[in-house]
Backbone as a ProteinNet text record, in pm:
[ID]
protein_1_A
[PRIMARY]
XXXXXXXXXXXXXXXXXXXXXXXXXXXXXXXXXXXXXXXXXXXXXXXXXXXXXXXXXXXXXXXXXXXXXXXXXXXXXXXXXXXXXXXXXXXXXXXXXXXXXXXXXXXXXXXXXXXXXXXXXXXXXXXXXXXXXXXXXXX
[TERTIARY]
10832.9	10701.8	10591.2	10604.7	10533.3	10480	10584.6	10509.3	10421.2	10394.3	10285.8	10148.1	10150.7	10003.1	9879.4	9897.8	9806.7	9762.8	9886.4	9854.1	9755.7	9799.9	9750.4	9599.6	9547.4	9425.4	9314.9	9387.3	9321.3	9261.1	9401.8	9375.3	9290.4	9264.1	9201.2	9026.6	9039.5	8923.3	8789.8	8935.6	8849.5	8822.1	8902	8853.4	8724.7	8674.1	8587.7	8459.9	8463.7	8395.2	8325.3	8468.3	8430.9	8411.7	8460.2	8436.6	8265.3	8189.9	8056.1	8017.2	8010.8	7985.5	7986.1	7768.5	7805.1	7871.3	7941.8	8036.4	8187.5	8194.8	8320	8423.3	8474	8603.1	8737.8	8785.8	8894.7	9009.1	9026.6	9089.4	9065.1	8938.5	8899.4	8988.3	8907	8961	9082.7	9191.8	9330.8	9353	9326.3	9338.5	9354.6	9215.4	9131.5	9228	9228.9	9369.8	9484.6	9530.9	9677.9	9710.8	9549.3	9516.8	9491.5	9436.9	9442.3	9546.5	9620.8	9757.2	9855.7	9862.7	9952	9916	9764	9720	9775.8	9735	9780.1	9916.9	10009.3	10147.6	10220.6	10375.7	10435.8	10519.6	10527.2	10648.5	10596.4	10456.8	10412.5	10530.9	10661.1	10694.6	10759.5	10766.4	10878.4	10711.2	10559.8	10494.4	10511.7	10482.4	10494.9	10615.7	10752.6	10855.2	10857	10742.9	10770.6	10789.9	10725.2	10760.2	10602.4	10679.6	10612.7	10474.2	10466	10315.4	10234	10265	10128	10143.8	10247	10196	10176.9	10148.8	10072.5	9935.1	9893.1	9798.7	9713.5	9751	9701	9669.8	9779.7	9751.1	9635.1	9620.4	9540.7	9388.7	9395	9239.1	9185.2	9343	9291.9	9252.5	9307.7	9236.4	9131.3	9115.5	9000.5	8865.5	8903.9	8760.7	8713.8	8812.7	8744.1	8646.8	8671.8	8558	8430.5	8442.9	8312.2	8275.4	8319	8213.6	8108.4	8072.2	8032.6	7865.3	7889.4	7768.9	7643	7713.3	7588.5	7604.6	7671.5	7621.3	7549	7533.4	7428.9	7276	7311.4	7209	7140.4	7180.9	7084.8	7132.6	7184.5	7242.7	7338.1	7351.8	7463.1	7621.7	7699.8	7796.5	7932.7	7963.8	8060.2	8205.8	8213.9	8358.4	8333.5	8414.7	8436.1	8382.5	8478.5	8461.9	8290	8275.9	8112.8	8039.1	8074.4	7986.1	7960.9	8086.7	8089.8	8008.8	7968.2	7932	7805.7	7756.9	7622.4	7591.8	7637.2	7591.2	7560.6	7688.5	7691.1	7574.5	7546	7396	7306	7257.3	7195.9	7160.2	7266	7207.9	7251.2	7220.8	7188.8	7050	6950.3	6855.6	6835.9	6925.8	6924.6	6958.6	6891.3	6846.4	6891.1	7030.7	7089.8	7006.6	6996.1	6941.1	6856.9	6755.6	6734	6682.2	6585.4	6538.7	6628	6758	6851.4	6889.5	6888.5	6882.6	6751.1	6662	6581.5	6505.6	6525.2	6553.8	6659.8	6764.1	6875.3	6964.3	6921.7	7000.8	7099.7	7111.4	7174.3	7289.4	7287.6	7409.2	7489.3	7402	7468.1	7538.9	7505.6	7564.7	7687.1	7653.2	7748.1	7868.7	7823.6	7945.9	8015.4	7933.5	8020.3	8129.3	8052.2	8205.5	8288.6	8279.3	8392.7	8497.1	8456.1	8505.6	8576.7	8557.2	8574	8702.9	8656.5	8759.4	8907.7	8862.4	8991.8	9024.6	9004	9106.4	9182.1	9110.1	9198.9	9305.8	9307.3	9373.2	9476.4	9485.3	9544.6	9664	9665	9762	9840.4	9861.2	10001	10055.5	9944.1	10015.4	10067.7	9997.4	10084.2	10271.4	10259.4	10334.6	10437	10450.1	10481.1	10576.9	10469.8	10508.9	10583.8	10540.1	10690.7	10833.1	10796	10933.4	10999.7	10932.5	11059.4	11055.5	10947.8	10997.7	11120.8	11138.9	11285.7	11386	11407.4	11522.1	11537.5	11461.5	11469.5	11509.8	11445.9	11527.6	11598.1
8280.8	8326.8	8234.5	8120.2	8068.6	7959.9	7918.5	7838.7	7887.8	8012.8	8069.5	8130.1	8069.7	8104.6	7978	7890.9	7810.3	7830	7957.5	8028.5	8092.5	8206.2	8305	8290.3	8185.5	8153.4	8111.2	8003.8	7998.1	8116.5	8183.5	8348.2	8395.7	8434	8515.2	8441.5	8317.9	8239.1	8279.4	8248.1	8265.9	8411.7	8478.1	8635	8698.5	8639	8660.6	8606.4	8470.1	8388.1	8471.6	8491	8520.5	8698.2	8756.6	8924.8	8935.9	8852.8	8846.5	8801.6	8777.1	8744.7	8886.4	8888.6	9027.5	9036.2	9163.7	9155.7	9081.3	9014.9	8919.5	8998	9056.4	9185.2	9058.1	9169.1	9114.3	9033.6	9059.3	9067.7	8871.4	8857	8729.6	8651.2	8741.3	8638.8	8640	8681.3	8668.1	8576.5	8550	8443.8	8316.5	8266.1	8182.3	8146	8220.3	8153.5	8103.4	8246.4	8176.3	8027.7	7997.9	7825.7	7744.2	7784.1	7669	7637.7	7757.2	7764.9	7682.5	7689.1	7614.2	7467.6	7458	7307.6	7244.1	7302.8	7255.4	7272.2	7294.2	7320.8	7213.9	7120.5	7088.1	7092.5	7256	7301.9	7373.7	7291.8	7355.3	7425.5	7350.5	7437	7530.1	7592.1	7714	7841.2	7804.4	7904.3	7949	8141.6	8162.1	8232.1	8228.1	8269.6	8341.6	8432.5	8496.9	8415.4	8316.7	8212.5	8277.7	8270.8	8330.9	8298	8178	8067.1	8185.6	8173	8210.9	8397.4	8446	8603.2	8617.7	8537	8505.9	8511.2	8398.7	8367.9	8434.6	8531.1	8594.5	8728.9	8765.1	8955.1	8888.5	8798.5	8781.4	8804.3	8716.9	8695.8	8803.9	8907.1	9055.7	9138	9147.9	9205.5	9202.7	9043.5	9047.6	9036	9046.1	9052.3	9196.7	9269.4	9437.1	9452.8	9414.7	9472.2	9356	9244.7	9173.5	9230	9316.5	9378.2	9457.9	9491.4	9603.5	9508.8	9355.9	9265.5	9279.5	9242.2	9291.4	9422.4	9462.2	9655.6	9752.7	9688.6	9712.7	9662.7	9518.5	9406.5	9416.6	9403	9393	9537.4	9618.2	9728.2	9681.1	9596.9	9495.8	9571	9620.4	9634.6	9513.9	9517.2	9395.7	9420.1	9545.3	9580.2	9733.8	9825	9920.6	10021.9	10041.3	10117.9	10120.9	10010.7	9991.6	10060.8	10051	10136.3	10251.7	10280.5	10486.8	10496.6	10378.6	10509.5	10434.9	10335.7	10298.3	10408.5	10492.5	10593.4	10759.9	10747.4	10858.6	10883	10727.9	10731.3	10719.3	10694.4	10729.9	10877.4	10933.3	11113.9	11188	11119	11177.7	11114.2	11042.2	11021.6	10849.7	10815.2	10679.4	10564	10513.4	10357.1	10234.7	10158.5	10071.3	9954.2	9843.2	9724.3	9690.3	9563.4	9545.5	9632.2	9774	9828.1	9925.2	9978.2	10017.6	10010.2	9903.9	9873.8	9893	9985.7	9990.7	10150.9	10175.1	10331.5	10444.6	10320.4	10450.9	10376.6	10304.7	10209.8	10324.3	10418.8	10534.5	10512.5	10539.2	10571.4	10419	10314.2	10161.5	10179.3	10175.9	10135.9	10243.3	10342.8	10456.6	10433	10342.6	10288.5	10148	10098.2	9994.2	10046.2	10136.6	10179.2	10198.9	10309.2	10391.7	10243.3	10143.3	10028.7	9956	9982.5	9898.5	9987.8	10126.9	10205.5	10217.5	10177.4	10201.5	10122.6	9981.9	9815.1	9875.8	9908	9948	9998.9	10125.8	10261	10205.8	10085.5	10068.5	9978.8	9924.6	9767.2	9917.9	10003.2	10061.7	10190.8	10211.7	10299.1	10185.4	10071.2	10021.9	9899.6	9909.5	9848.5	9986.1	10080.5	10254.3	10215.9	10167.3	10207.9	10102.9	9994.5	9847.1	9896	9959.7	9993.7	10075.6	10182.5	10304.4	10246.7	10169.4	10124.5	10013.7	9967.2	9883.8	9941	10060.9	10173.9	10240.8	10261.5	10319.2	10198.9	10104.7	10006.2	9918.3
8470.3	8507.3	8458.3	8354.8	8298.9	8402.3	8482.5	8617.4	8720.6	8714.5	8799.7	8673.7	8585.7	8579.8	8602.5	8629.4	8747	8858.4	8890.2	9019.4	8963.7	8905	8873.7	8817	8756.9	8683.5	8795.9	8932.3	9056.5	9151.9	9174.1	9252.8	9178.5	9051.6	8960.2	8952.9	8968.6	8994.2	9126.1	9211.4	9328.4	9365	9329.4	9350.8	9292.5	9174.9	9095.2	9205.5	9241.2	9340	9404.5	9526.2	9672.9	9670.4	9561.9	9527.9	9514.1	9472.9	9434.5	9562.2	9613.4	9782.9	9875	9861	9980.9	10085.7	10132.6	10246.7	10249.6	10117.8	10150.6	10129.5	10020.8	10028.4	9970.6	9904.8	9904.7	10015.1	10112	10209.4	10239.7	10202.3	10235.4	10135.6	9994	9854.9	9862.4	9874.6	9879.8	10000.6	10116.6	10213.2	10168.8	10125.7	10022.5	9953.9	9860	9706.2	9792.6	9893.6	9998.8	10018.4	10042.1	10163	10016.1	9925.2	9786.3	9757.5	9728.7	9572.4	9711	9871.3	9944.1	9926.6	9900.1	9912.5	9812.5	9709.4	9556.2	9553.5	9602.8	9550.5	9602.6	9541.4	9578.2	9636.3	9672.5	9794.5	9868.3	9934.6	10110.7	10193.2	10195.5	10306.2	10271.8	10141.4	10108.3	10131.6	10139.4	10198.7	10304.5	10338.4	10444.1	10439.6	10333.1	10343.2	10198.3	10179.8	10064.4	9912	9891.8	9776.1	9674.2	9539.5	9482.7	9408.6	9414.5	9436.9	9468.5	9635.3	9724.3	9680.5	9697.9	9651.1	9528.2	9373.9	9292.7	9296.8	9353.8	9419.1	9485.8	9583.6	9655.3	9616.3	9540.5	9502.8	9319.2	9269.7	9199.2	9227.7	9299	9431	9450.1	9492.7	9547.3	9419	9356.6	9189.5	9153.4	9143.2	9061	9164.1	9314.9	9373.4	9356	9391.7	9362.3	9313.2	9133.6	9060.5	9068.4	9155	9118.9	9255.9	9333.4	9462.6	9433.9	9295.6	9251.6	9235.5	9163.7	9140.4	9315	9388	9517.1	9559.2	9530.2	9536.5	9490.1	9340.8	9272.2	9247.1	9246.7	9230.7	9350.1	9455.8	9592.2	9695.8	9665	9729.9	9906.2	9873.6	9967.5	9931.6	10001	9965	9963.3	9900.6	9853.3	9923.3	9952.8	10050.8	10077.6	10114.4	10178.8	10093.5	9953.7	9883.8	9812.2	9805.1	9759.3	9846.9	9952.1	10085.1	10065.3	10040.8	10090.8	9904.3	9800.1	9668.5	9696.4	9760.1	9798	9861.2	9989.9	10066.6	9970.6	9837.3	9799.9	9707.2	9639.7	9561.4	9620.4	9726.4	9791.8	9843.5	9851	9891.9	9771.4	9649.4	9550.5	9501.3	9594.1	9530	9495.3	9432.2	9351.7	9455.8	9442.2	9577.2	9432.2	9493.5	9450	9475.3	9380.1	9428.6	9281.9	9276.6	9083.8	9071	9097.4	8989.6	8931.5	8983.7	8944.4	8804.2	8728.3	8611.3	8513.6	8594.6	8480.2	8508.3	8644.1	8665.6	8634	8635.1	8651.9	8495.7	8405.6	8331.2	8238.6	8226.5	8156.5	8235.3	8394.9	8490.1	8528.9	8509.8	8549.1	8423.6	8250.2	8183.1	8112.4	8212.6	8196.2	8283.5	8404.3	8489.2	8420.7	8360.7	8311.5	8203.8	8108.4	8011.3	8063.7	8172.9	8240.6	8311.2	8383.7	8404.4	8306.5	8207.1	8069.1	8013.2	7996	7965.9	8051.7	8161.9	8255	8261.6	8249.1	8257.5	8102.7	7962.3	7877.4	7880.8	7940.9	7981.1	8048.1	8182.9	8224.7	8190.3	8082.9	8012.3	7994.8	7893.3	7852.1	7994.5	8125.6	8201.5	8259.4	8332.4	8391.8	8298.9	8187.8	8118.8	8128.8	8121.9	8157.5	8246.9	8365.1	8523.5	8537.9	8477.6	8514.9	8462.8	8340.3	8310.4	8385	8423.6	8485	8601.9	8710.9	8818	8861.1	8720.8	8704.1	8732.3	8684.4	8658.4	8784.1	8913.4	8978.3	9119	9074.5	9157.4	9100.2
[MASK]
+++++++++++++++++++++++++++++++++++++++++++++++++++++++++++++++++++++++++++++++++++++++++++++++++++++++++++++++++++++++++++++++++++++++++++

């Protein structure tokens, strides 16, 4: 596994990138890393056939753009992908209009969303370390 974290540091790169990019979505950032980590690699042609480079690469991209969709969803009320949409719409008919003054109207509920963000990447290292294990056992 130690030969894919070059992957993994690229995908994880560009997801951060192109996740901060209103409208871009994951869907893009995982493409993106696909067409790098193939450029950069010395075995172009084993891509395309499930080689573990590019799905490195790619489900990285997809990770880490998620949570940077949240930077123009908040900052300019731009939604960054899908899910940003529907809680842009939901703060909205609760009143609260996303975009900079957000941070200085509502700075209780932004920095109340960042813990909860913070708390759950925590939360998540020992469920998902949990879930690798018993999903071994079952396949």
């Amino acid at each position: 596994m130690k030969k894919f974290i070059d992957k993994f540091a690229i995908g994880s790169a560009l997801g951060v990138i192109i996740g901060a990019l209103p409208g871009a979505g994951a869907d893009i950032a995982a493409w993106i890393s696909y067409g790098v980590a193939c450029q950069l690699s010395k075995f172009k042609e084993k891509f395309g056939k499930g080689y573990m480079e590019g799905i490195v690469a790619a489900t990285a991209a997809n990770n880490s753009s998620l949570a940077e969709a949240w930077i123009p969803a908040l900052v300019f009320g731009i939604p960054g992908d899908s899910v940003a949409a529907i809680v842009i719409g939901e703060l909205m008919m609760k009143g609260i209009t996303p975009g900079p003054r957000i941070f200085i109207d509502q700075a209780i509920l932004v920095y109340t969303l960042f813990a909860v963000f913070f708390l759950a990447n925590i939360i998540m290292v020992p469920l998902g370390y949990v879930a690798i294990k018993s999903l071994v056992r079952v396949f």
